[in-house]
N, C-alpha and C positions, 0 to 999 in steps of 0.2 A: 723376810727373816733369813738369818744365813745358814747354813745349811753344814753340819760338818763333814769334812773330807776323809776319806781311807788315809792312815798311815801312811803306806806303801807308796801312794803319789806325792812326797813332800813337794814336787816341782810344782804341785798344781793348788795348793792352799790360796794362793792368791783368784784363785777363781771361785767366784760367788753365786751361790743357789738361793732358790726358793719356790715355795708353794706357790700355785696358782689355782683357783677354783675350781668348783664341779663345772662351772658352767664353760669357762675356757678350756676343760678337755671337750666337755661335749659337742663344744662348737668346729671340734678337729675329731671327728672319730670316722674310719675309714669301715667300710662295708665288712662283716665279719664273714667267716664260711663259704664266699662265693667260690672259689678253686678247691680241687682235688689234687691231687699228683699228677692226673693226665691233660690236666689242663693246665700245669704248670711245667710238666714236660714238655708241652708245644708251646705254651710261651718262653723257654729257655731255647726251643730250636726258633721260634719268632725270632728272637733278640738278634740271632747268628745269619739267619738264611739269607739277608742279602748279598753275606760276605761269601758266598757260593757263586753268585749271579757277578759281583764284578767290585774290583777291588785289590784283589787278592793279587791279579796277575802284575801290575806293577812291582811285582818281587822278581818276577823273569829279568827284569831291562837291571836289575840289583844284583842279581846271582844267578841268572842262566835257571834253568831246570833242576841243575843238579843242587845249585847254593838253596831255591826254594825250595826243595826234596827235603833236602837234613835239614834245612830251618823248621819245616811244618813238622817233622818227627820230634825235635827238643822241644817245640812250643809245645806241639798236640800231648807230649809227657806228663810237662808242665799242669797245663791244664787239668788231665786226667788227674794228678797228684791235687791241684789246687783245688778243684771238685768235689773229691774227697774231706777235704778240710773243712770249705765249705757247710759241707753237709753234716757236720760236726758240728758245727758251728752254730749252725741256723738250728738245728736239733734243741742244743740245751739255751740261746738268745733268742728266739722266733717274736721279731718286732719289725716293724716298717724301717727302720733304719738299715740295716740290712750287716755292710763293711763297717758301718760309722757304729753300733749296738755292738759288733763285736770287736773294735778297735777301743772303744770306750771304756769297755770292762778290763781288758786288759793291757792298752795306757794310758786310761785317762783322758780326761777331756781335749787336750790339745791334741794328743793321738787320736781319738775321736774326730774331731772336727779336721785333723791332717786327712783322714782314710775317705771319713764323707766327703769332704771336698775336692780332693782328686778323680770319685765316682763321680762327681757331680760334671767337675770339668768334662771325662768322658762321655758321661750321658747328654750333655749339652750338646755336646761338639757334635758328638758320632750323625743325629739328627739332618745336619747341615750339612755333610758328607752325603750322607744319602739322598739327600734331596737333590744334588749334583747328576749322581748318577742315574738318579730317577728320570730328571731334563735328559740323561744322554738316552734312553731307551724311549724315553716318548720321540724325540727327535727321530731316531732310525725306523720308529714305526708311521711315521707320518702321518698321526690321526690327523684328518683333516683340515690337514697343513698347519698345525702347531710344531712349533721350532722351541726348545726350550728359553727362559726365559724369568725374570723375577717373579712373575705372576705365576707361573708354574707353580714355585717354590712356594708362594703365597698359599696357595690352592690347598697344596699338599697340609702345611703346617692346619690351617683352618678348617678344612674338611677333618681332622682325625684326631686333633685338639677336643672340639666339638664332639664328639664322639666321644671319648673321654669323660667331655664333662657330664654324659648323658648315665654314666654309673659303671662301676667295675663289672660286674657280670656280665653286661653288654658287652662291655670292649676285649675282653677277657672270650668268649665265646666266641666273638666276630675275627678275635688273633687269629684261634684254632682253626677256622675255617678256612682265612688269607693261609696261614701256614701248611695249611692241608695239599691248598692245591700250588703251592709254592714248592711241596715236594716232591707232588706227581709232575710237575714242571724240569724237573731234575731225572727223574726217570724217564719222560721223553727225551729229554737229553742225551742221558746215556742211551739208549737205543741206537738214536741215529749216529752217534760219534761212535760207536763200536765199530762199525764199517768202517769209518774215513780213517782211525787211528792208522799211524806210519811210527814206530821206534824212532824214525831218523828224524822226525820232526822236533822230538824231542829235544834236541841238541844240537838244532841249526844254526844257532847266535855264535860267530866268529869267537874264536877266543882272544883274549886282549895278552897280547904279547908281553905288553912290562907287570902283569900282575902277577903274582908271585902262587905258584900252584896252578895257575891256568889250563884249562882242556877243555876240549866238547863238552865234558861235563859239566867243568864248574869254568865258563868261560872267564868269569873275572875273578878267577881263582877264590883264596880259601876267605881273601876278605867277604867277598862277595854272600858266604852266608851268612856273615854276621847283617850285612848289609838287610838281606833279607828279611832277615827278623820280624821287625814290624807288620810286614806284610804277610805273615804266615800268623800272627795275631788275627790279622780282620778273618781268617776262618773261625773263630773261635769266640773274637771280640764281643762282649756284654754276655755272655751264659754265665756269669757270676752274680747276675741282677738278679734272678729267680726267687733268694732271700728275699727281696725287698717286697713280697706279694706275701709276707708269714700271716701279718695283722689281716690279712684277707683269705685267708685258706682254713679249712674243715684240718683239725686235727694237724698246725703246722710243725707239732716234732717228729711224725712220722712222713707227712707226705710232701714236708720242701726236699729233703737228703733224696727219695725216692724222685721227685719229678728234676732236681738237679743231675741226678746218673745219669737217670734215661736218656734224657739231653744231648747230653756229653755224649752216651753211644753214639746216637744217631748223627750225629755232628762229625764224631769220627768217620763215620762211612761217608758222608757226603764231599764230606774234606777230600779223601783218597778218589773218587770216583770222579771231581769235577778236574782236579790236580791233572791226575793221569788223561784223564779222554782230554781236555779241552788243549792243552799240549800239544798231546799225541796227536789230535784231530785238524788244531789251528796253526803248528809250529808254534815253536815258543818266539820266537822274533814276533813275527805277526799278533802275536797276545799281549805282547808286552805291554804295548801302548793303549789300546783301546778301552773304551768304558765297557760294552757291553760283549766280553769275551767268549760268552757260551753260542751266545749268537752268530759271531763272528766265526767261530770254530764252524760252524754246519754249514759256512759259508754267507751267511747274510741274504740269502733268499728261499723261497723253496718253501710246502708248507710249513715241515717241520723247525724251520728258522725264523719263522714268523709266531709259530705257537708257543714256541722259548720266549721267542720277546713276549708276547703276550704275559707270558705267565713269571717270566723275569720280573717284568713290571711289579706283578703283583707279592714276588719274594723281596724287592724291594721296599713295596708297600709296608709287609707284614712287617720289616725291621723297624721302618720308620715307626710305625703304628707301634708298636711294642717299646719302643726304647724312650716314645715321650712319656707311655706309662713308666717306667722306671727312674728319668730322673725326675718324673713328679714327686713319685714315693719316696726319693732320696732328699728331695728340695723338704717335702712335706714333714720328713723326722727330724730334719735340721731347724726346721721353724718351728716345729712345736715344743723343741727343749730349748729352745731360745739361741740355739750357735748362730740362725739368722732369723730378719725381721719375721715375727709371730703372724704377722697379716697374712705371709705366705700358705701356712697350714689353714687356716679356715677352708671348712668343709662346705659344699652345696646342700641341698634338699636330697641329694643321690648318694652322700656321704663323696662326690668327687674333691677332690683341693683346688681349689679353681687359681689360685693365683700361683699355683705352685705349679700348672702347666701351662699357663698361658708367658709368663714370663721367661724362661727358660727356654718355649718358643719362641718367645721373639729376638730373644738375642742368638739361636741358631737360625734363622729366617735369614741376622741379618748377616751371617757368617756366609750363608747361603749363597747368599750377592756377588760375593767373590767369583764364583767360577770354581775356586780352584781345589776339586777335591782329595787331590792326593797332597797337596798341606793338610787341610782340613783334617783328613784319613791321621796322618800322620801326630798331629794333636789328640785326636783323639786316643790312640794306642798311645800316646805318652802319660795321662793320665789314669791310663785302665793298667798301665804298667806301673806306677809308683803307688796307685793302692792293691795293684797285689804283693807289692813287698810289706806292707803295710798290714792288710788281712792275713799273712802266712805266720809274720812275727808274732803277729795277733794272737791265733794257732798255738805256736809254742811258747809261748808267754802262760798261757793257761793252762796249757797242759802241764807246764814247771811248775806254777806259781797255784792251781788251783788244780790239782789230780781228782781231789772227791766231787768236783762239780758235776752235780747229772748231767748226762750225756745218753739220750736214747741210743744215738749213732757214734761210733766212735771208729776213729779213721784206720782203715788197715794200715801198721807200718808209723802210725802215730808220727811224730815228730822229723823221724826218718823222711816221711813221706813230704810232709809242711817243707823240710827243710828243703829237697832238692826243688819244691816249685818256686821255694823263696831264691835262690841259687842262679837261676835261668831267669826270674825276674829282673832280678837286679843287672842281670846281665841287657835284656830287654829295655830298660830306662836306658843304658847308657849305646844301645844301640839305636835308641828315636835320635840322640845328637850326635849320631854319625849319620844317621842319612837324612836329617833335616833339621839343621842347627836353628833352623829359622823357627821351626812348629815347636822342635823342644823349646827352645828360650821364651818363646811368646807365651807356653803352658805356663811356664815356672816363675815367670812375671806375675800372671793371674792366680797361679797358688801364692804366691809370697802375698799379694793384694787380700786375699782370703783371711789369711794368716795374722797381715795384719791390723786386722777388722776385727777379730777374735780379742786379738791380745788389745785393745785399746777400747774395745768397747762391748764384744757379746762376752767377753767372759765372765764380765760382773752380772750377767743380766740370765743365766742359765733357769732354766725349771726343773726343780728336784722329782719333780711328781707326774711327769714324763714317764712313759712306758721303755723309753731307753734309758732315760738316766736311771731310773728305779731299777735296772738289772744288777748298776754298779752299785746303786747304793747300799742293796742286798748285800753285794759283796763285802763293801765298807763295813756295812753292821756285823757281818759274821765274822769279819777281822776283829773288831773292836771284843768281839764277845768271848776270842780266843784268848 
């Protein structure tokens, strides 16, 4: 049966809805009430903490110390502004869909399925970045003589997949604890780097003569922090996911905005703390390069550099582990309104989406193969940058177009605020194809391929009776009844 559309989208009447059964929800319904606020707190610092551990420093060998400094200040803004929205967001939408439920309602399904599937790119990809750098910190720990390797990466995907499929509250409680000691991993850190920190290491990278603004500070001058950019993202990268855990949380209008803040604080402190000593402690030349930076700063031996790796590993782990719950749940609200195949969403006995994580791993497993994580890196913040411009419009679109919509949480600075993260976003997309023409084009290949899979074939086949489409269609009926 077809399904009628809101006015307001005339571009989207060509796209067709319909009913689907009691029994085709219930064969898709995810665990209700297992998360609080503090366990969605620490799975928003899950998503982030590898990007503490290593990643990040590939922004020194782009902008020297100083170009990384101001990049991590405009991103970290961003952020904080786009957090706020968020949490807006997830307040009056609180569904599995997360970016994609609140791009949906206000533009419509093609907007919808654009915002999901840019999340989705990111959530794929990030997975297969990490498992890179996971090989590089098993490697320098030399567990009995493992050298990283495809089977590594195998390991990783299938031991925490598994896990997953074993039910949310498991995985979900098993984050908090990886994340736990993924942070006391960080305050041994700072300990020992408080000592070695030198000022002058900070600004050791020569400066490059023909760049325009060039100094100790910003060695490859003023380009150099656009340059940066991306890489002052992986502090930060996937704490936007937190929404996608609403359909699983006790009371999601009050405690996703509360366990999305939180986050975000603590993420700001870790950002400043690991920035500053691992610099100051390693020189910024010496960081630039290597996978496992924090290590490396304390020198690469010694207990205390050996219990960083230790527990690097394990901030590693907690990302990876967290970020395949995430684009499960993004795969999962995308399959169960039909934008892709339905087979996807089917739930286990545990209410886990078994096809929704296992496949999504496999095609970062096979991204894995490569080696090469600073592409990989770099994909992924191309996709977590084109749906934050996407989620921000989202934002001000409803707050124009729909002022009386409940809203538990409503954003200090409202639109103001949306608008500077949407501002620096956009700026953020077009600095992934200044420093890796290769990872943006290959994204936007795979989005256009999305796209147009939609337009030729899921858009006739959508489910009206969807916990995500049901938001807008609310909307639609209260249009119509104006």
């Amino acid at each position: 049966m077809s399904h009628p559309q809101s006015n307001e989208h005339h571009l989207d009447l060509t796209v067709e809805e319909h009913l689907e059964s009691d029994e085709y929800l219930r064969r898709r319904q995810l665990r209700k009430g297992s998360a609080g606020w503090l366990l969605l707190a620490g799975l928003g610092v899950s998503y982030v903490i590898s990007g503490d551990y290593s990643g990040w420093n590939y922004g020194l060998a782009e902008g020297g110390f100083g170009g990384l400094l101001l990049a991590v200040v405009v991103i970290a803004a961003m952020y904080f502004c786009m957090v706020l929205g968020l949490a807006e967001l997830s307040s009056a939408l609180p569904a599995a869909g997360g970016g994609y439920t609140f791009a949906r309602r206000a533009l419509g399904p093609w907007g919808g399925f654009a915002t999901g599937t840019a999340v989705l790119i990111e959530y794929s990809i990030a997975p297969a970045a990490i498992a890179t750098f996971i090989g590089g910190y098993v490697e320098s720990l030399g567990l009995f003589g493992i050298d990283k390797g495809w089977w590594i990466y195998l390991a990783a995907f299938v031991i925490f997949i598994g896990i997953h499929l074993a039910g949310v509250g498991e995985a979900l409680r098993l984050m908090f604890v990886i994340t736990a000691v993924a942070l006391l991993g960080l305050v041994v850190f700072a300990v020992n780097a408080i000592g070695r920190f030198d000022a002058a290491n900070l600004t050791n990278i020569v400066p490059d003569a023909t760049a325009a603004g060039a100094s100790s500070f910003l060695p490859h001058g003023y380009l150099g922090i656009w340059a940066a950019i991306p890489f002052a993202i992986w502090f930060f990268l996937a704490v936007e996911g937190v929404p996608l855990a609403a359909e699983e949380t006790a009371n999601p209008e009050r405690n996703v905005p509360r366990g999305i803040i939180a986050a975000m604080a603590v993420l700001i402190v870790t950002c400043v703390t690991v920035l500053l000593l691992t610099t100051g402690a390693g020189g910024a030349e010496a960081m630039s390069g290597v996978d496992d930076p924090l290590v490396q700063a304390l020198g690469g031996q010694g207990i205390a550099a050996k219990l960083v790796n230790y527990i690097g590993l394990a901030g590693l782990v907690a990302s990876f582990f967290s970020i395949i719950y995430a684009y499960s749940r993004q795969t999962f609200a995308l399959s169960r309104a039909g934008y892709l195949p339905t087979t996807l969403s089917i739930t286990n006995r545990r209410k886990a989406p078994t096809l929704a994580l296992i496949v999504p791993g496999a095609i970062g497993f096979l991204l894995s193969l490569t080696g090469h994580g600073e592409l990989i890196l770099n994909m992924a913040v191309f996709g977590a940058a084109l749906s934050y411009v996407l989620m921000m419009v989202s934002h001000i679109v409803l707050r124009i177009r729909e002022p009386e919509m409940p809203r538990p949480y409503r954003t200090p600075g409202g639109v103001l605020t949306t608008g500077f993260a949407l501002a620096v976003a956009v700026v953020a997309v077009i600095a992934t194809f200044l420093v890796s023409p290769t990872a943006a084009g290959l994204c936007l290949l795979v989005f256009a391929a999305f796209m147009a899979y939609f337009a030729l074939y899921s858009r006739h086949r959508l489910v009206a009776n969807s916990p995500d489409e049901e938001f807008a269609m609310l909307a639609a009926a209260e249009d119509d009844l104006k």
